[in-house]
Structure formats: C-alpha cells, structure tokens
N, C-alpha and C positions, 0 to 999 in steps of 0.2 A: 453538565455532564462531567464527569471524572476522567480522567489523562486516561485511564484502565480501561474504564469502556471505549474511550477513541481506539487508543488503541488495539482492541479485542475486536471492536469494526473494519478496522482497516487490514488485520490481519485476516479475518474471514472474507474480504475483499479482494486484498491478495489471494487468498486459497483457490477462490472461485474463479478470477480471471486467470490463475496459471494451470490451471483445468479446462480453460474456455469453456464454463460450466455456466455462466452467469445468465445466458436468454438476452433477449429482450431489456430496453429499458427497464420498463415497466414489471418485468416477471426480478430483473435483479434486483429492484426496490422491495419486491416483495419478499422476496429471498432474504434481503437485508432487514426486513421486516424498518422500513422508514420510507418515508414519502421518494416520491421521482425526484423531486425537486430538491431534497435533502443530497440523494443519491447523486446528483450531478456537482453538486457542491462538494461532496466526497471525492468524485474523482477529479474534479477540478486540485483540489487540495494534493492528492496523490501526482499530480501530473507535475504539479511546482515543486516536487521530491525529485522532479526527476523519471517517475515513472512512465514509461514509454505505451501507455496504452491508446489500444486504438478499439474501434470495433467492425466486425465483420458483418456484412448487413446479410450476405448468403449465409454464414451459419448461426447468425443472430443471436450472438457473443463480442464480448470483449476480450481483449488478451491484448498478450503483452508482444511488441511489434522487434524485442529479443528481449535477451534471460536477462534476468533481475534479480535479486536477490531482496528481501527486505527484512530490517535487523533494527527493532527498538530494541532499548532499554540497556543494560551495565554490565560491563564484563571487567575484568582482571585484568592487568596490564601486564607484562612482563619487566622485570626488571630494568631490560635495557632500553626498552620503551618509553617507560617513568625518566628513567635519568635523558633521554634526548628532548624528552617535551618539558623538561624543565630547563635544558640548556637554550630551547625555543622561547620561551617567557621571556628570558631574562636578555 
C-alpha cells in the first residue's frame, strides 16, 4: 500500500475519532471499510504517535482523551527557522 493511502487512512481515522463518530469496534472497521483486526493494528500504530485515544464503552466510540492535532506531510520553513536548524546539524 502507498504512504498516500496510509496516510488518507489515518486521516479519516482522525476525522472520525475527533467527532466521536466512530461506533463500535466492529461498525469502525467497517467505516474504515478494513478488517477489525487491520483496525486495531491502526490505532495501535496511531497510539505510538503519541495519540491519546481511548474508547468509551457507554457511547460506543473512540476519541481522543484531549485535543490533538495531526499533521502529515511538508511545509515551508521560514527563514529563520532554516538558518537555526542548520546551526543544529552542525
């Protein structure tokens, strides 16, 4: 599978646990349209990020146990930015 689709996963993953939208194990697999056992592997994966997910058995969701943010992929640096993480390298 391609870094594009992981991450297109994980991002709809995100959307749905900061909605508490996600169900059931079983209902978020399907959501996810991938096995349960994929699905757990997932947020295993998400959790060694750092992500604070828990799940709620009365509203029978996942969510996030505080706010998070998540940010793949490349951005710009600023000038002043470039020049300190090059003084860091060196």
């Amino acid at each position: 599978m391609s870094i594009l689709k992981y991450i297109h996963r994980f991002e709809r993953m995100h959307s749905l646990i900061r909605r508490k939208s996600t169900g059931s194990p079983e209902e978020f697999a399907q959501k996810m349209n991938i096995s349960r056992s994929a699905l757990m592997r997932h947020l295993s994966e998400i959790r060694k990020l750092n992500a604070p997910v828990a799940y709620d058995d009365f509203r029978q969701s996942y969510y996030y146990t505080r706010e998070v943010e998540m940010n793949f992929g490349f951005r710009k640096l600023e000038a002043s930015k470039m020049e300190k993480q090059a003084e860091e390298n060196f």
